[in-house]
N, C-alpha and C positions, 0 to 999 in steps of 0.2 A: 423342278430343276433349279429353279434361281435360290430356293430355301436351301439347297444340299450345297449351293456354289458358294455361294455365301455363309454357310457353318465350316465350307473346307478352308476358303479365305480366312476364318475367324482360328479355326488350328493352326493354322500355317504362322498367321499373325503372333498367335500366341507362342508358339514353340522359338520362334527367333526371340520375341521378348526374354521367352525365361533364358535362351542363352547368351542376351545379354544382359541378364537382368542380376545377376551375381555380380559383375564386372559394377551395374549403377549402384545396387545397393550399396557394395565396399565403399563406393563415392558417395553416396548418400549418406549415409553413418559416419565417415570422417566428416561431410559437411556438418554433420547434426551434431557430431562431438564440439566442431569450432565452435558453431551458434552457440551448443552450452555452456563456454567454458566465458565465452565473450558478454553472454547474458548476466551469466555468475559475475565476473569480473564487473562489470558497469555497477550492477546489483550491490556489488558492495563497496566501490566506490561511492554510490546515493548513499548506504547505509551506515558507514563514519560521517558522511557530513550531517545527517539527522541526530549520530549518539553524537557529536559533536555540540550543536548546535540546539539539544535536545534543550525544551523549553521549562524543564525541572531544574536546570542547573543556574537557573537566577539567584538560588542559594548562595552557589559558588561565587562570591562577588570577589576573590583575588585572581587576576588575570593566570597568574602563575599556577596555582593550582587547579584552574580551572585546566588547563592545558594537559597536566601530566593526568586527570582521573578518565580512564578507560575504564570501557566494561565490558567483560568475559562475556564470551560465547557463551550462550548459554550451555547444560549437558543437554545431550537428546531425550532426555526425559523432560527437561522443563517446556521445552522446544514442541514436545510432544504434549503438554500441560493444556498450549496455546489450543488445542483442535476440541479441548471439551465445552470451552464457552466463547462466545468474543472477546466477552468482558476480560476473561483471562488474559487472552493478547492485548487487549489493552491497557493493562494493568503493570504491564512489566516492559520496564524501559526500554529491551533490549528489543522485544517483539514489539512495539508501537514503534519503533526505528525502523522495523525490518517493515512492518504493514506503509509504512508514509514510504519508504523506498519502491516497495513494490507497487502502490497507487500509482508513484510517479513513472514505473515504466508503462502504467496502462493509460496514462493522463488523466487521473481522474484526483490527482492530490487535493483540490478543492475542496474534497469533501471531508477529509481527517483532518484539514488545515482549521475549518472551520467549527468542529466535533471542539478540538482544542481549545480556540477560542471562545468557546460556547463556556467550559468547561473552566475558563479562564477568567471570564466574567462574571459566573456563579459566585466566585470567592473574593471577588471585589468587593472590597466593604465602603470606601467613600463614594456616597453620591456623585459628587461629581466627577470622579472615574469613573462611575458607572454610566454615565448619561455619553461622556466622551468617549469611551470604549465602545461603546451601545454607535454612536454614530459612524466609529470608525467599521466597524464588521459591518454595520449596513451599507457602509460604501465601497467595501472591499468583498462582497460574497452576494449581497441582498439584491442591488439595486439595478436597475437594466443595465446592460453593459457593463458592467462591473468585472474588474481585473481577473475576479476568483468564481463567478461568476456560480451560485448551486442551483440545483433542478431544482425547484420546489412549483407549488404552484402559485396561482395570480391572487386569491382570496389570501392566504398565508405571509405574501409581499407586501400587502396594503394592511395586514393590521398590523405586521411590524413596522411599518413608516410611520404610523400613527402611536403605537404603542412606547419607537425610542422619544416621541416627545418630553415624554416625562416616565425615563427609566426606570425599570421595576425589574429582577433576578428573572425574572420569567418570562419576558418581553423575547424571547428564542426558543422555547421552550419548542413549542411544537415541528418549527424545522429544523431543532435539532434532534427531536425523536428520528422525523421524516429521514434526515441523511443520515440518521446511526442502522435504522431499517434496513434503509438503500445500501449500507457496506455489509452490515450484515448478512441480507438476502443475496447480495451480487458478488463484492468486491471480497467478502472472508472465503466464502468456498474455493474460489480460485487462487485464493492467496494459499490456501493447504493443497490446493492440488500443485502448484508453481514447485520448479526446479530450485529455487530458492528456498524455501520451506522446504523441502525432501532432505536437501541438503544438509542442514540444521538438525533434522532428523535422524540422520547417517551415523552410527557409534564409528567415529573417526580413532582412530590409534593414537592420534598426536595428542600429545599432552598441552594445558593450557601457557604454560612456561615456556613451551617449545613454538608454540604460535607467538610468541610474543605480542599476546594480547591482554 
């Protein structure tokens, strides 16, 4: 008797839910549309301040034209390019914009910040940039309590402490594999499954002219 009382309570429960439950959904779907649109909007506010501010454009040494060079949306095909390899989205300025934007809304920007710098280092050619670059990334990503702080582990810490004494192209090497894995494994899948990426992927109607981008 308490088994029959208790499936008739669970009907009864249930049938006032579904008759309100059209009424919440409508509510829930407007809310889930604001979140999208508020997501998107943030999203691409991060996303001009990285093509802004992108670390390629040291070329551009006149203020002025550093200012006017914009870059196109990518087409949904290229957008679509990024989902065959990492490497691919990291390759193209527009999606390494879009991947450090969306790092940053999951907080995890440390990690491509530091990819970069890795990256940045490799092509240093004086010594002694290398050796002062080499100190600054270990103070800024490496070292305990450090601003940008990367996972890595405690053996891989202590021989780069040892190894920027006297700078060598390869002194990162290994935790920069370590965090390129880590986005990889973790942070690239959800970056194509994120509403930002879908987006990009969307054959929009608007032409590039008409965005004024």
């Amino acid at each position: 008797a308490m088994q029959s009382a208790l499936f008739l309570a669970l009907q009864h429960e249930g049938g006032r839910m579904e008759r309100g439950g059209s009424r919440r959904s409508e509510a829930e779907e407007a809310e889930k549309g604001r979140m999208k649109r508020t997501i998107i909007k943030d999203w691409k506010t991060r996303l001009s301040y990285f093509l802004q501010n992108s670390s390629n454009s040291t070329k551009m040494k006149s203020k002025k034209v550093g200012k006017h060079r914009t870059y196109f949306r990518p087409s949904p095909e290229e957008a679509q390019l990024w989902s065959e390899a990492f490497d691919e989205l990291l390759a193209n300025k527009y999606g390494l914009a879009a991947f450090r934007a969306f790092l940053k809304s999951e907080f995890c920007e440390e990690n491509i910040e530091f990819w970069l710098a890795c990256e940045d280092f490799k092509k240093t050619k004086s010594p002694q940039k290398l050796t002062s670059k080499a100190k600054k990334i270990y103070s800024d990503f490496i070292e305990k309590e450090a601003p940008k702080e990367i996972n890595i582990d405690f053996q891989t810490k202590n021989m780069i402490a040892q190894n920027i004494q006297e700078a060598t192209h390869t002194c990162f090497s290994a935790a920069q594999k370590r965090v390129y894995s880590l986005m990889e494994n973790n942070s690239y899948p959800r970056f194509l499954e994120s509403e930002f990426y879908q987006e990009l992927c969307k054959k929009t109607p608007i032409t590039r002219a008409a965005q004024g981008t």
